[in-house]
FILOMI-40025 format. One record per residue: residue in three letters; x, y, z of N, C-alpha, C, O in turn. Coordinates in pm, whole numbers, padded with zeros to 5 digits, always signed. Layout:
<rs>
alaXYZXYZXYZXYZ
...
</rs>
This chain:
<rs>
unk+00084-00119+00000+00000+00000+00000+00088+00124+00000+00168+00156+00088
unk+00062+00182-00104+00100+00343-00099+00147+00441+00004+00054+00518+00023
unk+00217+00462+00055+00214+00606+00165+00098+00737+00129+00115+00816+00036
unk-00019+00740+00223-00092+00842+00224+00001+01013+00233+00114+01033+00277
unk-00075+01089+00187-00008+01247+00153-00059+01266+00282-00180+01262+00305
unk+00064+01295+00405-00065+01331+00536-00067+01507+00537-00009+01592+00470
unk-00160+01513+00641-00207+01675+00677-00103+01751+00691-00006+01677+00707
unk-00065+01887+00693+00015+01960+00726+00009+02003+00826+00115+02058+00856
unk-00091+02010+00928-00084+02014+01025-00154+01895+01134-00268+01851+01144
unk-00051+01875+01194-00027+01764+01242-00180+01715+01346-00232+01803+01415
unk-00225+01605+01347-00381+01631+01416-00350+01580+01560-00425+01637+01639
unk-00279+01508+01611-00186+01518+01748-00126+01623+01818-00113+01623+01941
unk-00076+01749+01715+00001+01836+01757-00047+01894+01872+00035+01942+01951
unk-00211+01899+01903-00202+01991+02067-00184+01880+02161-00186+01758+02145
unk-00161+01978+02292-00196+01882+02408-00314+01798+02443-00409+01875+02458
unk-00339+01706+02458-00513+01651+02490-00585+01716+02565-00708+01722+02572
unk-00485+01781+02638-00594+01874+02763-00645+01976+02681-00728+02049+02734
unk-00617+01995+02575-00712+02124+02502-00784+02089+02402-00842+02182+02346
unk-00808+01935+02341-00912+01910+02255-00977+01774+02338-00997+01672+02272
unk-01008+01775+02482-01045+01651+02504-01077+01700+02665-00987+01700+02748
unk-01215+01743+02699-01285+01766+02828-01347+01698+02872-01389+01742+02980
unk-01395+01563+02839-01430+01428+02931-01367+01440+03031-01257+01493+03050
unk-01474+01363+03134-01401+01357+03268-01380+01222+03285-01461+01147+03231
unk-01282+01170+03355-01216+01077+03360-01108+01039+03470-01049+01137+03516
unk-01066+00896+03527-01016+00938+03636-00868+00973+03596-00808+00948+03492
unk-00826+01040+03710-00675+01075+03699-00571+00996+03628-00492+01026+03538
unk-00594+00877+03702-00479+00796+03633-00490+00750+03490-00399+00725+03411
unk-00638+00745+03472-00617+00744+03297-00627+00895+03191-00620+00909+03068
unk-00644+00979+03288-00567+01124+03199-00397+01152+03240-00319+01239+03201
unk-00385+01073+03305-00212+01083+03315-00133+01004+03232-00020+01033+03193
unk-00220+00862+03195-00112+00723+03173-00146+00741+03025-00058+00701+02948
unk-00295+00812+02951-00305+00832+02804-00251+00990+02790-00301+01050+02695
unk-00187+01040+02846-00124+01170+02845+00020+01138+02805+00076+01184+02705
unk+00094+01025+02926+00257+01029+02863+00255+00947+02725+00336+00969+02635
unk+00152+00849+02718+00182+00797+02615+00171+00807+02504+00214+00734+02414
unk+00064+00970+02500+00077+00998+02359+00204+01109+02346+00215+01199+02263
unk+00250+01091+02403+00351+01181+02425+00459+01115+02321+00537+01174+02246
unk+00438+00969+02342+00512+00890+02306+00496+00843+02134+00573+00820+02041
unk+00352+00845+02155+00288+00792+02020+00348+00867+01947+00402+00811+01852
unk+00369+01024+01956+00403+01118+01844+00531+01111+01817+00563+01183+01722
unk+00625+01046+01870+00729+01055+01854+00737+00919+01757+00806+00926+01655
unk+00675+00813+01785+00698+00670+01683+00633+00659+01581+00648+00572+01495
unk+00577+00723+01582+00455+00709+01485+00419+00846+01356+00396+00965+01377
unk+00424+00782+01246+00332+00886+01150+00188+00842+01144+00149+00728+01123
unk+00103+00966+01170-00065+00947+01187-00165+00973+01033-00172+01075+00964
unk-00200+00907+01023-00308+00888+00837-00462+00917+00942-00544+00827+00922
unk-00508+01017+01038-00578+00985+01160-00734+01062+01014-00717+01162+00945
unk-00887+00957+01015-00974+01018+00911-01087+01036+01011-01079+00981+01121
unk-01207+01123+00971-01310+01182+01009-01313+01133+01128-01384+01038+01158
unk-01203+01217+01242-01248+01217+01364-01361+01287+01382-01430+01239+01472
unk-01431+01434+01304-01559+01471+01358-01623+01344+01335-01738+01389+01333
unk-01640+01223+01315-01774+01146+01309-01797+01093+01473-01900+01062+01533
unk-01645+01100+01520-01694+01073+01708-01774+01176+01750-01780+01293+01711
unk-01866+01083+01879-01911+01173+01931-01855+01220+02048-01798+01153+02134
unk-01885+01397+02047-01800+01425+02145-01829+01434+02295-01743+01475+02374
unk-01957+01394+02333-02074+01383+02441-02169+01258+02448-02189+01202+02340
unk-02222+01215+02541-02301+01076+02528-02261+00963+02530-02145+00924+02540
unk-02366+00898+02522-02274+00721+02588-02252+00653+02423-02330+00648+02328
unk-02142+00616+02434-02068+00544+02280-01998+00429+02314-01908+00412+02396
unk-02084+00315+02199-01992+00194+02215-01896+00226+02072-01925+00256+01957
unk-01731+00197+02166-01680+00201+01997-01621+00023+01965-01568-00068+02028
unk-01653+00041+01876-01598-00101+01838-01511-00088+01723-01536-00012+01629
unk-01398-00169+01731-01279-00164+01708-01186-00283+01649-01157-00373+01727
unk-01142-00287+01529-01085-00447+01488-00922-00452+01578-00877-00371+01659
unk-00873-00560+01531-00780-00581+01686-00683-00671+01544-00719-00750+01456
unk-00557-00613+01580-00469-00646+01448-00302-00618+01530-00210-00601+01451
unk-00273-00615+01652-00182-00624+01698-00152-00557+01883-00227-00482+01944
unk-00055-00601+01919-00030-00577+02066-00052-00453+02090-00108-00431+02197
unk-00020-00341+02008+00012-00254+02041-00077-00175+01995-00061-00056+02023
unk-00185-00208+01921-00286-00107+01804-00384-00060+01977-00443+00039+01935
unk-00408-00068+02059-00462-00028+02203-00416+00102+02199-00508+00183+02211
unk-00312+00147+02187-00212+00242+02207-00234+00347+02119-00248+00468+02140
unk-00235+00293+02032-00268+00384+01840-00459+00427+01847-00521+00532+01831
unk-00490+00319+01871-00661+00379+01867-00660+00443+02056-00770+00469+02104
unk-00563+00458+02122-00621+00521+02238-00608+00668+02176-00698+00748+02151
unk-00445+00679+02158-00409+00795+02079-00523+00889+02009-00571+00993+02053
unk-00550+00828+01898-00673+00851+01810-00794+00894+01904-00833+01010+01912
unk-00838+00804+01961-00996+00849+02033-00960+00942+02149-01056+01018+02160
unk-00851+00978+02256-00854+01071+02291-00813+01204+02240-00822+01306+02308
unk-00767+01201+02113-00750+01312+02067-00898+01357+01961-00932+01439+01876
unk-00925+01294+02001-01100+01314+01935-01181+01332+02046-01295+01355+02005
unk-01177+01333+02156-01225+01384+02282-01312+01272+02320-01434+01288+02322
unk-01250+01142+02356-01339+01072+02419-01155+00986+02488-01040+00979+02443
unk-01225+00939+02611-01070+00889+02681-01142+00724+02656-01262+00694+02657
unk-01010+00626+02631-01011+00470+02575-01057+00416+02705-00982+00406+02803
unk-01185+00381+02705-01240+00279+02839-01231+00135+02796-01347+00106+02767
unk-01183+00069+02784-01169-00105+02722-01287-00176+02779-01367-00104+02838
unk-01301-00247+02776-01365-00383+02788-01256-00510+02772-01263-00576+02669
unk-01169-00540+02861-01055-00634+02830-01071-00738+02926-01117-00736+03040
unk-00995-00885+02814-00992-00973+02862-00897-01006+03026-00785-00977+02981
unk-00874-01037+03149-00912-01083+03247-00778-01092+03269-00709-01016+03337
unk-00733-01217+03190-00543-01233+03166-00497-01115+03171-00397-01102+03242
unk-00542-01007+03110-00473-00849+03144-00415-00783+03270-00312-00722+03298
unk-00518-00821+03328-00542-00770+03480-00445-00816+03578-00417-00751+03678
unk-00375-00971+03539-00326-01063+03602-00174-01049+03569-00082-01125+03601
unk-00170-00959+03512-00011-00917+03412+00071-00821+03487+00015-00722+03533
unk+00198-00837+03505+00224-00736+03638+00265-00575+03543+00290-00572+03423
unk+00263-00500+03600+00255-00353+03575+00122-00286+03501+00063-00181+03524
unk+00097-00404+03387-00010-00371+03261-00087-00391+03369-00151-00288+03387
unk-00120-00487+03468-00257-00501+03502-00318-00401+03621-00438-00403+03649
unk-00196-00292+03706-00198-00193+03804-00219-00123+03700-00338-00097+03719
unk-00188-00064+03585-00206+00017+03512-00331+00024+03474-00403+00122+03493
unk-00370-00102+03408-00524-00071+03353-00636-00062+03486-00738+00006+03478
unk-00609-00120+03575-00699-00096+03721-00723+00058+03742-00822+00126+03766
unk-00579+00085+03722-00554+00259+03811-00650+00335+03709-00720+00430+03744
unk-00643+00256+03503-00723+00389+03449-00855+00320+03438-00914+00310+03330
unk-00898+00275+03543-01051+00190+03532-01126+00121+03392-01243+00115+03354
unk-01008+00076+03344-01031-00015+03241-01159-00160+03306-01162-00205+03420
unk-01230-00192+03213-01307-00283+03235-01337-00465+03206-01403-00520+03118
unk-01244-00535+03342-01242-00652+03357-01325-00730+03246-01385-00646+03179
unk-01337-00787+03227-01409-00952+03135-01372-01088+03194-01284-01155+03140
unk-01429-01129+03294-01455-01286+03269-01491-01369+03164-01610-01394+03145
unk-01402-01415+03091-01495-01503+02978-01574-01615+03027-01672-01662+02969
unk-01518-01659+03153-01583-01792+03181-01741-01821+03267-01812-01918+03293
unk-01743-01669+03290-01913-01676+03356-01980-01567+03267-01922-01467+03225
unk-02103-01597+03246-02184-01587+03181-02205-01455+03144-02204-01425+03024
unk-02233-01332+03272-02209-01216+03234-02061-01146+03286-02050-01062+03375
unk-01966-01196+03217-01849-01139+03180-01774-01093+03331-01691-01002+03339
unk-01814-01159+03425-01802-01104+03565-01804-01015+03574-01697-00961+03604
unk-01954-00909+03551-02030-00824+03620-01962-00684+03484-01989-00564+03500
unk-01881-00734+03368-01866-00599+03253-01965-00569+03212-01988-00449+03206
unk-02067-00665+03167-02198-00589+03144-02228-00459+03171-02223-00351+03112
unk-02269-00513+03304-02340-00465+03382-02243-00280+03428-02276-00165+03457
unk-02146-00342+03411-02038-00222+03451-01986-00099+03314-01961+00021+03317
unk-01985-00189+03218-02017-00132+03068-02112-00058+03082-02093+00064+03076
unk-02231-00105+03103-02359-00047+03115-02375+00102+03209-02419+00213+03179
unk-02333+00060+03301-02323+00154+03397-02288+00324+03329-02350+00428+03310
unk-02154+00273+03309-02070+00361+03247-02108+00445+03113-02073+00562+03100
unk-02182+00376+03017-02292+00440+02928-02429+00533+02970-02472+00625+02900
unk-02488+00488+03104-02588+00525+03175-02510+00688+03197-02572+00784+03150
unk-02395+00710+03258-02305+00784+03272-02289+00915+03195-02260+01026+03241
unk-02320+00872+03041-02272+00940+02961-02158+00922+02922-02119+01016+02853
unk-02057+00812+02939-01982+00770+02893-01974+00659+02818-02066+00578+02821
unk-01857+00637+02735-01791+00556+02639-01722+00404+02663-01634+00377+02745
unk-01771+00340+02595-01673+00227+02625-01644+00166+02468-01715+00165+02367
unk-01495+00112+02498-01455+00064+02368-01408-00113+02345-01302-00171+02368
unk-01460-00131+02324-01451-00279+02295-01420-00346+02178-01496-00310+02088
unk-01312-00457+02128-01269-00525+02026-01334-00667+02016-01295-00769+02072
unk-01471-00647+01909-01579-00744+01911-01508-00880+01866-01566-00987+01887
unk-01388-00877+01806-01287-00974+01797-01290-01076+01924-01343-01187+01926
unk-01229-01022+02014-01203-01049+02127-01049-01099+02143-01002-01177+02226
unk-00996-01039+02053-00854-01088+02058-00780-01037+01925-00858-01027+01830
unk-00685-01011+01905-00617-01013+01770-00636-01105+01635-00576-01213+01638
unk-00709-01077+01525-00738-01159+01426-00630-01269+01391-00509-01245+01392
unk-00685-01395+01358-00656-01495+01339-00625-01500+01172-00532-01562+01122
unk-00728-01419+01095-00723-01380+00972-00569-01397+00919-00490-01326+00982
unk-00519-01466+00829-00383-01478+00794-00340-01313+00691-00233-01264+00657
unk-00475-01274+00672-00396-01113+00612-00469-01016+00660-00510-00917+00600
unk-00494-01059+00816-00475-00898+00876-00637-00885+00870-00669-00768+00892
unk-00730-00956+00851-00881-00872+00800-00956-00894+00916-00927-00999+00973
unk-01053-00819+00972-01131-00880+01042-01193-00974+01082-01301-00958+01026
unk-01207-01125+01184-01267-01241+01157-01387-01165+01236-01425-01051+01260
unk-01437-01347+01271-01575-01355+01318-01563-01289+01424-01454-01288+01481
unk-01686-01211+01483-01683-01153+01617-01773-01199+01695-01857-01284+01665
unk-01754-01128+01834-01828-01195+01967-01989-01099+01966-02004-01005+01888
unk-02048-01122+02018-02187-01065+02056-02186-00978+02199-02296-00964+02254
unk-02093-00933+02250-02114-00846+02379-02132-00702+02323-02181-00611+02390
unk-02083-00687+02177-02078-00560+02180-02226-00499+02162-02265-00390+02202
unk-02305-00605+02084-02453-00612+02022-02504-00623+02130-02528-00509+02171
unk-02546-00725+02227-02622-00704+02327-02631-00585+02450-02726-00558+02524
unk-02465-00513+02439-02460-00396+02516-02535-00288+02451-02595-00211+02526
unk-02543-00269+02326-02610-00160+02259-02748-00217+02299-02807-00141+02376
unk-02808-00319+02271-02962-00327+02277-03011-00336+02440-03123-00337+02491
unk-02906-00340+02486-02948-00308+02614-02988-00198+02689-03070-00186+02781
unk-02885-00090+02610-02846+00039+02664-02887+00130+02540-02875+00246+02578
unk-02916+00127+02448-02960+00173+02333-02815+00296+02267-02813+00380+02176
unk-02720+00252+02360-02600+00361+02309-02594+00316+02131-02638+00218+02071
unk-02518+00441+02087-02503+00405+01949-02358+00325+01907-02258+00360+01969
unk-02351+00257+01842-02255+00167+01808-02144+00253+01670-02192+00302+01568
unk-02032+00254+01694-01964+00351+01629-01824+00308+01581-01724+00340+01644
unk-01817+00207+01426-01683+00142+01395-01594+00255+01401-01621+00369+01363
unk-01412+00191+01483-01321+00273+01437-01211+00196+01393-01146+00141+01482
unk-01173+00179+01268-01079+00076+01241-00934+00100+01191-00900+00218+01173
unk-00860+00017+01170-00718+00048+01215-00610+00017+01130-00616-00106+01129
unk-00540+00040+01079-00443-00069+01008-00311+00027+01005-00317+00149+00992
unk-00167-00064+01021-00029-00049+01032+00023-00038+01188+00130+00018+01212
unk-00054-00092+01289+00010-00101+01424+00065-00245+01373+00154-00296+01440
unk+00033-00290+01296+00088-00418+01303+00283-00452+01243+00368-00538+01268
unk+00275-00339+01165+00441-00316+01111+00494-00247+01228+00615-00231+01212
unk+00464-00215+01306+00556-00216+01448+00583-00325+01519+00691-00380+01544
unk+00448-00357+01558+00456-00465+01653+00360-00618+01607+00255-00626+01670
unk+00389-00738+01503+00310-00782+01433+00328-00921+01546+00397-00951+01643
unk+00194-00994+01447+00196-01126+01536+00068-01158+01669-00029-01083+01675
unk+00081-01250+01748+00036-01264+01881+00128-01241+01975+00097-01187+02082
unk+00258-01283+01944+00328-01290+02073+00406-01152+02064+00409-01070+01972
unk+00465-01151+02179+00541-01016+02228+00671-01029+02178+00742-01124+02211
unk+00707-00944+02104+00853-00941+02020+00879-00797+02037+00809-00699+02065
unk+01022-00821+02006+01054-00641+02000+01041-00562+01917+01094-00573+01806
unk+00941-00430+01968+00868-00317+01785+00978-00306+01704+01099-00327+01711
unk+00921-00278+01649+00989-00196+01499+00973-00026+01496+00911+00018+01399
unk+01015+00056+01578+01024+00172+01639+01068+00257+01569+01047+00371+01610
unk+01141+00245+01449+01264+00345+01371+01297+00257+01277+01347+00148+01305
unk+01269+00304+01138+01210+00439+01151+01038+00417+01162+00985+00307+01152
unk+00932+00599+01192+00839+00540+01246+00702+00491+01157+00656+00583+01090
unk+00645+00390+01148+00591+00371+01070+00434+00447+01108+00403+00486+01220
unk+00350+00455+00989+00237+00527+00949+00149+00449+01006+00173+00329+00996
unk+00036+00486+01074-00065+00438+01165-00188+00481+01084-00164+00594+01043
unk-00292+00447+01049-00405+00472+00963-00511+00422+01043-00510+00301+01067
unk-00608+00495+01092-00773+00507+01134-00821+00593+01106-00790+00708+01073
unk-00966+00495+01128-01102+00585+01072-01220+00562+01144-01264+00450+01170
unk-01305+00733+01196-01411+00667+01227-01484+00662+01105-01452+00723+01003
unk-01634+00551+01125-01706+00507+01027-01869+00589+01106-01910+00636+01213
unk-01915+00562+00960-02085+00624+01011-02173+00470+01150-02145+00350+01154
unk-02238+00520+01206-02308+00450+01340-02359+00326+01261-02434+00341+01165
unk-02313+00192+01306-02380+00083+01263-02502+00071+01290-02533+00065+01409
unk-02621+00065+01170-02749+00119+01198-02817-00029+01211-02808-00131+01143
unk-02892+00007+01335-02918-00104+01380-03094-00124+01436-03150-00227+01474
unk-03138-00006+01423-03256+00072+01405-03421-00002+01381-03532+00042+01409
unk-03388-00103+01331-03456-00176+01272-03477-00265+01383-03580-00331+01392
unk-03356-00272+01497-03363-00394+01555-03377-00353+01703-03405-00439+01787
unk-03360-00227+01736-03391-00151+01879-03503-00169+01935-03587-00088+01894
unk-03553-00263+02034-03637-00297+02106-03676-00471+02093-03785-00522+02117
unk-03558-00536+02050-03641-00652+01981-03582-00767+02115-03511-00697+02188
unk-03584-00851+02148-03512-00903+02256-03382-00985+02203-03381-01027+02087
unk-03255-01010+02306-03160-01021+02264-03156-01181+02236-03128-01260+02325
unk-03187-01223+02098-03215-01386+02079-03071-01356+02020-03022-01245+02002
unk-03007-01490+01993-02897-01543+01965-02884-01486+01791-02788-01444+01725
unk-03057-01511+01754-03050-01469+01624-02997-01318+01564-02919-01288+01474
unk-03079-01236+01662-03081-01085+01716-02846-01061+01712-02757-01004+01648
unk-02859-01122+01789-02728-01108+01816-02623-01079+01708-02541-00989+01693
unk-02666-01228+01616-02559-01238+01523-02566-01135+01407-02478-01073+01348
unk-02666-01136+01398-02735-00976+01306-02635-00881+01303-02539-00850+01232
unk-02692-00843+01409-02582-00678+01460-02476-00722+01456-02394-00646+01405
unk-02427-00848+01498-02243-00883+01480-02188-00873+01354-02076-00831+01326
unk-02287-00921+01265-02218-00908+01144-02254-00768+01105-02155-00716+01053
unk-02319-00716+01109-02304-00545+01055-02201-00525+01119-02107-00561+01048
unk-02158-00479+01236-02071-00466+01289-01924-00484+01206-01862-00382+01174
unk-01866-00629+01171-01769-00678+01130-01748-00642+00994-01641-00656+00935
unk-01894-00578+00925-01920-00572+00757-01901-00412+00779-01864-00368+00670
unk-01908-00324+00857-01882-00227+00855-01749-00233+00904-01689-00185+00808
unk-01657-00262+00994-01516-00273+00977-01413-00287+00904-01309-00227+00875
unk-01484-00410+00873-01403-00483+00683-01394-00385+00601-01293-00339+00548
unk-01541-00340+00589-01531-00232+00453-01447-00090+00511-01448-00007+00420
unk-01388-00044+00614-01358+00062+00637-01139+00036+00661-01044+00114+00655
unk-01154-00138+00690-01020-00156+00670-01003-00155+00525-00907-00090+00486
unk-01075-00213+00437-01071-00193+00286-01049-00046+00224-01001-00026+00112
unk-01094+00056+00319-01081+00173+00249-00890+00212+00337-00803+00241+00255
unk-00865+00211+00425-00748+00206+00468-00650+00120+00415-00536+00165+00419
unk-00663+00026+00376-00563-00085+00262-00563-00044+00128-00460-00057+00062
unk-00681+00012+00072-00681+00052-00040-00694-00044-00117-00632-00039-00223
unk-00782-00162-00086-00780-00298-00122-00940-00335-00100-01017-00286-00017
unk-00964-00422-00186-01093-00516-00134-01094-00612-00059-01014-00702-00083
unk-01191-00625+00064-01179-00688+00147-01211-00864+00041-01273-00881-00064
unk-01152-00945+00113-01174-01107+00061-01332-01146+00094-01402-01094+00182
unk-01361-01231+00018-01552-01288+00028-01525-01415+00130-01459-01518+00118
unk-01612-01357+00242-01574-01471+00348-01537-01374+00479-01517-01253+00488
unk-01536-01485+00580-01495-01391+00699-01387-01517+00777-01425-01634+00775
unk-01296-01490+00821-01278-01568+00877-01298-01657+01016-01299-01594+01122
unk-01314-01801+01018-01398-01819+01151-01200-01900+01200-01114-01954+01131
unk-01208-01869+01332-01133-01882+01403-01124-02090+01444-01032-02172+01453
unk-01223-02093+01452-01309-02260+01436-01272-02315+01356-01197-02410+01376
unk-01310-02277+01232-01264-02379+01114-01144-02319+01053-01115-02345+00936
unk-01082-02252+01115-00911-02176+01025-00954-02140+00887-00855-02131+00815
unk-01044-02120+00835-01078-02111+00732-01153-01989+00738-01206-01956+00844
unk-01168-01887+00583-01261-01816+00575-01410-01873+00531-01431-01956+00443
unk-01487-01821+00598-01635-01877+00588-01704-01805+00513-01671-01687+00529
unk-01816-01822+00406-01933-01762+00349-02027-01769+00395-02033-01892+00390
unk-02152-01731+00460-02270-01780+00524-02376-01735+00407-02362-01673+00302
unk-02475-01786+00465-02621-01722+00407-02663-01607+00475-02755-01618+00555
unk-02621-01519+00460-02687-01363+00484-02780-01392+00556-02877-01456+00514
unk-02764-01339+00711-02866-01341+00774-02990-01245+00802-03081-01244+00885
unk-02949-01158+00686-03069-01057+00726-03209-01127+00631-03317-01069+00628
unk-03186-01246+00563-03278-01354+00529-03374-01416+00637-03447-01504+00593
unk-03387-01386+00770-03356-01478+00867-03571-01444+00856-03647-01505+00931
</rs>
C-alpha cells in the first residue's frame, strides 16, 4: 500500500488537555497523556473523520484488533477526538504485572470469559454508558486470526450492550500497528524508523430496525455481522484494497461464506 499524503498540520500536535474535556479518572488522563507523548514521537498518523466521534453521550466504539500494540494507536486517536479509551478487556490483562496496576488505576473494564455475564462488565459497561460515557470494545475479542490482517468472526457483547443500553454503536478501524509490533506474541517493535498508523471513524452501525427486539442469539448475530461488515469495509478503504468474500472463523481456520442473515 501506498504512503498516504498526510495533513500539514499535524492532528496530534495539541496537548489533549485542550481538545479533550471528558471527565475521567486521573490515572487514565495521566497514563493516556505520557503515552501519547510517546505515540508522536513513533509514529506517522493517516488519523480520518475524527468529527464522526461523538463528542458527548454514551458510545460503544468497536474496534478491529490487528496487533499488541494497536490499544495504544486507537487510544491515541480516540482521545485526541475527545473521548478517553475505556476497554472492555480480557481478564489475563489484569493478572499481568505492571499492565494489570495500570489498567486498574485507568478503570479499564475486567471480562470474565468464563461466567456468563463477563463477571459483572456488562453490567459495569452499562453503567458507564448510563453515565454518559464511552466504552470501547474489540468485538474480535482478541487479535485476528485472519492470515492477512482482515477482520474475523466476532463476539456478541458488543450487540447485546447496545440493545441493552440503546448507546449508538460507532466502527473505528485500524491498520499499520501491526508493522511495528506484528503477530500474537510479544517481540521487539519496529520503532525506527516510524511507521504510518491509519484510522477511521465510520458512520453508526445502523441497527434501528432492531432496537427494542429481545436479545435472541438470532438478534445477536445480526448486529455482529453489521458490525464486522462495517469494519471490513472501512479496513478496505485504509488498505486501499478489497476486502476477501468470506470472513474468517477462528473454528474452522478457514474463511467462511454464510447465508446472509438478514434472510432470517
Amino acid at each position: 500500500m501506498s504512503e498516504p499524503r498526510l495533513a500539514v498540520a499535524d492532528p496530534a500536535a495539541l496537548p489533549i488537555r485542550a481538545v479533550n474535556s471528558e471527565p475521567a479518572e486521573v490515572g487514565l488522563r495521566v497514563t493516556v497523556t505520557a503515552l501519547a507523548a510517546i505515540m508522536r514521537r513513533i509514529t506517522r498518523r493517516d488519523w480520518r473523520d475524527r468529527q464522526k466521534v461523538p463528542r458527548t453521550g454514551p458510545a460503544i466504539f468497536v474496534v478491529n484488533h490487528i496487533s499488541n500494540i494497536d490499544p495504544l494507536v486507537y487510544g491515541h486517536y480516540i482521545a485526541c477526538a475527545g473521548r478517553w479509551p475505556r476497554f472492555l478487556a480480557k481478564a489475563s490483562i489484569f493478572r499481568t504485572p505492571v499492565v494489570g496496576w495500570v489498567a486498574r488505576a485507568c478503570g479499564q473494564i475486567k471480562v470474565d470469559r468464563d461466567r456468563a455475564d463477563g463477571g459483572g462488565a456488562m453490567a459495569e459497561a452499562a453503567a458507564a454508558l448510563a453515565a454518559g460515557g464511552s466504552v470501547s470494545i474489540y468485538p474480535e475479542g482478541t487479535i485476528t486470526f485472519d492470515p492477512d490482517g482482515w477482520p474475523m468472526n466476532g463476539r456478541t457483547g458488543a450487540a447485546r450492550l447496545a440493545l441493552e443500553t440503546g448507546a449508538p454503536l460507532i466502527p473505528v478501524a485500524q491498520w499499520g500497528a501491526q508493522d511495528i509490533l506484528g503477530g500474537k506474541k510479544l517481540t521487539f517493535p519496529r520503532f525506527f524508523p516510524p511507521r504510518t498508523v491509519h484510522v477511521i471513524t465510520g458512520d453508526p452501525v445502523d441497527i434501528d430496525d432492531l432496537r427494542g427486539e429481545p436479545p435472541t442469539a438470532g438478534t445477536l448475530l445480526l448486529i455482529t455481522d453489521r458490525i464486522m461488515d462495517s469494519l471490513t469495509a472501512l479496513v478496505g478503504d485504509l488498505r486501499q484494497e478489497l476486502p476477501p468474500r468470506g470472513r474468517w472463523d477462528p473454528r474452522l481456520r478457514r474463511r467462511v461464506v454464510r447465508r446472509h442473515r438478514e434472510e432470517r
